[in-house]
C-alpha angles and dihedrals in degrees: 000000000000119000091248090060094049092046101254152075139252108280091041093280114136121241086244091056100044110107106228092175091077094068122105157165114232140190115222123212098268080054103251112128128236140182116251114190145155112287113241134182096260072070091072093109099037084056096058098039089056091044086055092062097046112108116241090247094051086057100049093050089059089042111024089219124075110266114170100170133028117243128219093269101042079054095052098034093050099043098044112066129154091230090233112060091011112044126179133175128193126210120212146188120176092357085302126112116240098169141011135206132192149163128196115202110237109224107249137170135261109291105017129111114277109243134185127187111236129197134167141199135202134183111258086240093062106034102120093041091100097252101138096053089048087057097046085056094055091039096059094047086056098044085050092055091050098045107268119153099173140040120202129193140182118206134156121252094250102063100086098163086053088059104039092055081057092048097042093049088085097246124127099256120200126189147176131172126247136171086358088303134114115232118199120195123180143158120253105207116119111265120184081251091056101043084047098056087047094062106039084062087054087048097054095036087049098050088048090059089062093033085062091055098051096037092056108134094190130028127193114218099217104189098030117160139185091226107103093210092066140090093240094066101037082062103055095042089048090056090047104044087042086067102238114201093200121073119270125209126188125210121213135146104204099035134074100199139003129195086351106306128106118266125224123196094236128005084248084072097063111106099224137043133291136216107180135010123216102213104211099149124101116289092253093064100049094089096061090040085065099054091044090046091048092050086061097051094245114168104210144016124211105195111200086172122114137200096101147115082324090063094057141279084318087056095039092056094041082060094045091050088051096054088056100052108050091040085059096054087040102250116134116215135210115214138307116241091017134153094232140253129280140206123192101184120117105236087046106035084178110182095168091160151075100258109110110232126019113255118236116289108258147146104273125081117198143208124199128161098209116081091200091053092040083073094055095042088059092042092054091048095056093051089057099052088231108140130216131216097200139340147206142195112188107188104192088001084215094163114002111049135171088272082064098042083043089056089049104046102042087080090028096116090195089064131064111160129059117222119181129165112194133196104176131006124217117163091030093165095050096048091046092054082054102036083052089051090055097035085067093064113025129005126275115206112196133186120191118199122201103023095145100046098034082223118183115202122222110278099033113108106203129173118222126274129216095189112092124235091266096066085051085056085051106049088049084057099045096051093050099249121152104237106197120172105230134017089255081069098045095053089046092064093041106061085044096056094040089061121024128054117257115277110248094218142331116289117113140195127200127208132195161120085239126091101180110037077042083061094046092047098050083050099048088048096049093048086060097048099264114128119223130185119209106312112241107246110202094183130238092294113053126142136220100265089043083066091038090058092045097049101055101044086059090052103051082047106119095208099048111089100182130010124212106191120200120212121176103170114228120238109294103019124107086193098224100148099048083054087057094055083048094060092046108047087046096052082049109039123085098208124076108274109198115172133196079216103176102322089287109154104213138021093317108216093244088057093052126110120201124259120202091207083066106245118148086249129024126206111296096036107143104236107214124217120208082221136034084222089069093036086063102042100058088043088061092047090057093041088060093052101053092051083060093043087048091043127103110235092217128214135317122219105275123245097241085060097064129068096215094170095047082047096058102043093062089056094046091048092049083046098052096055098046111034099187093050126256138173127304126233136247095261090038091057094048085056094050091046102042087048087073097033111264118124116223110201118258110241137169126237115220150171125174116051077247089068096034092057085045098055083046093059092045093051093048089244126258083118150135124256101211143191105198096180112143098240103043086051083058089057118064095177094065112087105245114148126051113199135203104023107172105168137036090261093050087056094041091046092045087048099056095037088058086039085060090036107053128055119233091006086170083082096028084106091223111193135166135247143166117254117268122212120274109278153146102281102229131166123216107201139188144184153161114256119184091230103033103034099210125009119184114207128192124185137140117269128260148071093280085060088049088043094043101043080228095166143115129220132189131181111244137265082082119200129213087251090047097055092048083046095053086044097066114030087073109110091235093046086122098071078070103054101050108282117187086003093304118158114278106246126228088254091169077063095059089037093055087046088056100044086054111047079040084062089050096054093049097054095039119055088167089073096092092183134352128172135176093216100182120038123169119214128191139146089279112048136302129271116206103209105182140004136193126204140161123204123210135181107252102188094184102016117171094342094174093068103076100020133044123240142139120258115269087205096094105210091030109156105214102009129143 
């Protein structure tokens, strides 16, 4: 009888105690993927059999006595734990351990730190593909969850390697020697280091996985068929005619050759070795093709089969199943159902897809989902003119996804401009730390289909998002991403950005031999924030040195920023030589030319200049609009990202003004007594909120005109008399507060008349409170969303707000710049700097409330909700009046921010 039959796990753990949030899928540092688990006893022979593999020396170094085999009761001591005092982890590759990580609690007495010993092995074959550090990752987060401060180790002075993955984790490592051997003891809580360290490990294993694909320098064809109809077929004679400068092999049983090139019966059967498989055979048969693929030693799958998660809930678990599998053999896969992957460069020529001709080698690498639209995006590439370095499309995106192409390109020097259309989104937060990371560096230009619909297409399996689509519009933003609405657009800022210089503001001048479309540009450009003088108007008939003259002068103005120049040959003219002073004066200027140049969409060949990497434009090279309108439009898109780019991102709220600890036992206690989350209480929310420095006014609960006088009294008067009740807070027409009550009649008088006014005011939750200055009413929100993590909301109080959706959001951890940022976006945001001679607000006082209950958010995912629901703003300070805030038990929040590991959501869009 299995363990599942009989309720529990292996080790003696019940199914209900193992703790199946500690699985995961990892990417090692050469970028192939593993499984890393708890141990349990059914892993009694895989034990042995990796022990036997493991060098003398290796073991010596975990034991520091020679220990060639394991005995019974290592056996049976190493493989039961009870996944709380005695942890273990396992590390496999094609169901065989390769490594294995652990930590014993050492007994200690009340008071004192919690420690547990940790040790690690690894097979002697896969030491140096950053695996211990991998499993001291997961094994803090574990020892966090159970309690654990401190991690010792003993290891001998010789093992350097041993002692430097200590020393390298990002933890403040103290050691001394004793009896000839070095022991290591460190706490394990989180620190920015370690989390740094953490990810810059994700980042380089990552960008290896994609590396792998468009490295590959052979490539087998599974599914490959004589038949010229068939995908097959179109696969192999892509690769070919793409001259392909690896070697390309073709699989197929009943065949002997195809296209030319010699058949074998599996991929198993090809002499030499093989980087990346191209899948082209029925659904059905994948899953043979991976095991195959992984007895060869191939590195990565792209599956242009279909029959998946797209066709239904079959299809959906047959994906599901895949994944799996070749994540646990290590093989990363692209798709299914995908068009394929490209790379232009020239000692690669890589057309490893369905689309029929290569497109022109250029700066920008993309990512799309869709492999139909995967065709039109690289014809339309190639009518532009525009140029790619490399390209996916990633069909179900079940395993890579743009997360993983973001990673790679951000070092790739060959590309420098981001392109990703995206159809679902599913680890936001994870791709916006990333896509903030690039942005600094080189622009991301994003579509996002389906953003009024919220539309998920078949084969994307998405969880569900609380934020509304207005916090999506602000994490692009605040992660510097480019957000256009339709691929025309995004096409429009690319090939702006690929070939001219960033713009340093805003000012523009317009040039050109037309009045009229002069006129429409300097208006479009002022309707989109741009600001524009006179344009200069050379007539009908200007020359080539008349817009020679112009331009320049525009560009050696000091107080011109971009230039857009018009030109609308008359009758008769090609217009040859005003398109030679266009390309000139773009190569050489070192402001952003953009030009309305006959109408012409794209980098007409006429405006190109040269470029010696080989790309169809070079840098420079004038890109052309068929209309002013989109000219300006893209211009104004780049122009706002520059300004991001150019913007300091502030301070965050520093680590000795918050009382993390004092923070986190009011949430525990709330927690402890009830198990499944509920509200706190008024006191409980004043703890939370004064451990991280905001004050939440002191009030008085009452309910009889006796307690009311006598909370008067205590308060010194000068105080409201409120009735806090949900549903009269939702009606600002009903009478509920009664301000300025000085004497003992004025609080009788003010209790019986809201006794007559308001209906039930047995549950109406009166309370007093003293009067607060005058001030704007605004609320600072936050919650916990399950894409997002935490998302932080301002906006002003009241039902238009509400109406309106008049509201920012940003993603913690907040900056200074970010919190004046969300301050005044906000339509109302007038009513705070002084509209109609109203007094000017002490805005720094609502920018430091939202940096710190920001800061909140982001150290505490338990919070399920928390909003300061009446804030009080005048020109002296805010007064937050009241909050509101639910805590809730969260067993394996946000477990990709401290380890590494590969989404479970096959189909995510975004995932990690």
């Amino acid at each position: 009888m299995s363990a599942a039959e009989t309720g529990t796990q292996s080790g003696g753990t019940t199914v209900a105690d193992y703790p199946s949030h500690w699985e995961a899928d990892v990417l090692l540092r050469d970028g192939q993927a593993a499984h890393l688990r708890p141990i349990g006893a059914d892993d009694r022979e895989l034990l042995v059999e990796f022990y036997e593999q493991v060098s003398a020396e290796s073991k010596y170094m975990r034991f520091f006595a020679p220990m060639p085999h394991l005995s019974e009761r290592d056996v049976e001591r190493f493989t039961h734990v009870d996944h709380h005092d005695r942890v273990a982890f396992v590390l496999t590759v094609a169901e065989k351990i390769i490594a294995v990580g652990r930590f014993d609690k050492i007994p200690h007495g009340p008071g004192e730190p919690a420690i547990a010993e940790v040790a690690f092995l690894v097979q002697d074959a896969h030491q140096g593909r950053g695996i211990a550090q991998l499993l001291l990752e997961h094994l803090a987060q574990a020892g966090r969850e159970r309690g654990i401060d401190k991690f010792e180790a003993e290891v001998l002075p010789e093992n350097h390697r041993m002692i430097q993955i200590f020393r390298e984790a990002g933890y403040h490592v103290a050691g001394g020697y004793e009896d000839g051997v070095m022991r290591l003891v460190f706490p394990i809580d989180a620190t920015d280091t370690s989390v740094n360290v953490m990810q810059a490990r994700e980042h380089r294993a990552e960008a290896a996985s994609i590396s792998n694909f468009f490295h590959a320098a052979s490539v087998a064809v599974i599914g490959a068929s004589r038949r010229q109809d068939t995908i097959g077929q179109t696969l192999v004679r892509n690769l070919v005619l793409g001259d392909y400068r690896g070697r390309v092999y073709v699989v197929n049983p009943a065949a002997k050759s195809v296209a030319g090139l010699p058949a074998y019966a599996t991929v198993g059967d090809i002499p030499d070795s093989v980087d990346i498989a191209i899948v082209a055979v029925p659904a059905e048969s994948v899953p043979d093709v991976v095991l195959d693929c992984a007895a060869k030693g191939v590195h990565g799958m792209v599956v242009v089969s279909s029959g998946f998660a797209e066709t239904g809930e079959e299809g959906r678990q047959r994906q599901r199943r895949l994944v799996g599998l070749a994540r646990s053999y290590g093989l990363r896969l692209i798709g299914p159902n995908c068009l394929g992957i490209i790379n232009t460069a020239s000692e690669y020529s890589l057309n490893a897809s369905l689309a029929p001709a290569m497109p022109p080698r250029g700066r920008a690498g993309f990512f799309c989902q869709s492999g139909a639209l995967g065709v039109a995006i690289l014809e339309k590439v190639t009518r532009r003119g525009l140029g790619l370095s490399t390209f996916v499309s990633a069909g179900n995106r079940a395993d890579v996804s743009g997360n993983d192409l973001l990673q790679y390109w951000e070092e790739d020097a060959s590309t420098e401009v981001v392109l990703l259309y995206l159809e679902s989104i599913g680890n936001p937060r994870k791709f916006s730390r990333i896509a903030r990371r690039v942005s600094r560096r080189k622009p991301v230009i994003a579509v996002k289909s389906g953003r009024s619909t919220q539309g998920v297409p078949m084969g994307h399996a998405v969880r569900s998002m609380a934020a509304p689509q207005a916090a999506v519009d602000a994490m692009f933003r605040q992660a510097g991403v480019i957000q256009v609405e339709n691929l025309d657009e995004m096409f429009d800022v690319a090939q702006l950005v690929a070939h001219q210089p960033l713009p340093r503001g805003r000012r523009v001048a317009v040039v050109g031999n037309s009045d009229a479309l002069g006129l429409l540009a300097a208006d479009a450009a002022a309707s989109v924030g741009l600001h524009t003088r006179e344009p200069v108007a050379l007539g009908s008939e200007a020359t080539a040195e008349d817009f020679e003259e112009a331009l320049d002068a525009a560009i050696d103005d000091p107080d011109v920023d971009s230039v857009i120049a018009v030109f609308i040959p008359p009758l008769n003219t090609t217009g040859t030589e005003v398109a030679h002073v266009l390309a000139a004066v773009g190569e050489q200027s070192d402001k952003p030319l953009v030009s309305t140049f006959l109408g012409v969409e794209g980098i007409p060949e006429l405006l190109r200049v040269p470029d010696v990497a080989g790309s169809t434009a070079g840098r420079g090279s004038v890109p052309s609009y068929p209309a002013v309108e989109a000219a300006v439009r893209a211009l104004a898109r780049v122009v706002d990202y520059a300004e991001w780019r150019r913007k300091p991102e502030g301070e965050i709220v520093a680590p000795d003004e918050v009382d993390l600890m004092r923070a986190k036992q009011v949430v525990n206690r709330a927690l402890v007594e009830a198990p499944e989350g509920r509200e706190l209480g008024f006191d409980e929310l004043r703890d939370l909120l004064d451990a991280y420095g905001i004050e939440l006014w002191a009030r008085v609960e009452v309910n009889t005109e006796e307690a009311a006088v006598a909370a008067a009294e205590k308060l010194g008067y000068d105080v409201v008399l409120k009735a806090t009740a949900e549903h009269l807070r939702q009606r600002p027409d009903l009478a509920h507060v009664w301000r300025n009550i000085d004497t003992e009649a004025e609080m009788r008088h003010a209790w019986r008349t809201m006794q007559e006014l308001i209906d039930h005011p047995g549950q109406a939750g009166f309370i007093v409170q003293k009067v607060a200055e005058p001030g704007v009413p605004v609320t600072i929100g936050g919650m916990e969303d399950p894409l997002f993590g935490p998302v932080v909301s301002f906006g002003l109080s009241g039902p238009t707000t509400e109406l309106l959706g008049d509201r920012s959001y940003r993603i913690p951890p907040l900056h200074g710049g970010e919190a004046a940022e969300m301050v005044r976006e906000i339509k109302a945001a007038p009513l705070l700097f002084g509209w109609r001679g109203s007094e000017v607000v002490d805005v720094a006082a609502i920018e430091r409330l939202l940096l710190r209950l920001a800061q909140l958010k982001n150290d505490l995912p338990q919070v399920r909700a928390l909003e300061l629901n009446l804030v009080l703003v005048g020109a002296a300070g805010a007064a937050v009046l009241n909050a509101v805030g639910r805590v809730e038990p969260v067993s394996d929040a946000r477990s990709d921010w401290f380890t590494r590991r590969m989404s479970t959501q096959a189909g995510d869009t975004l995932h990690g």
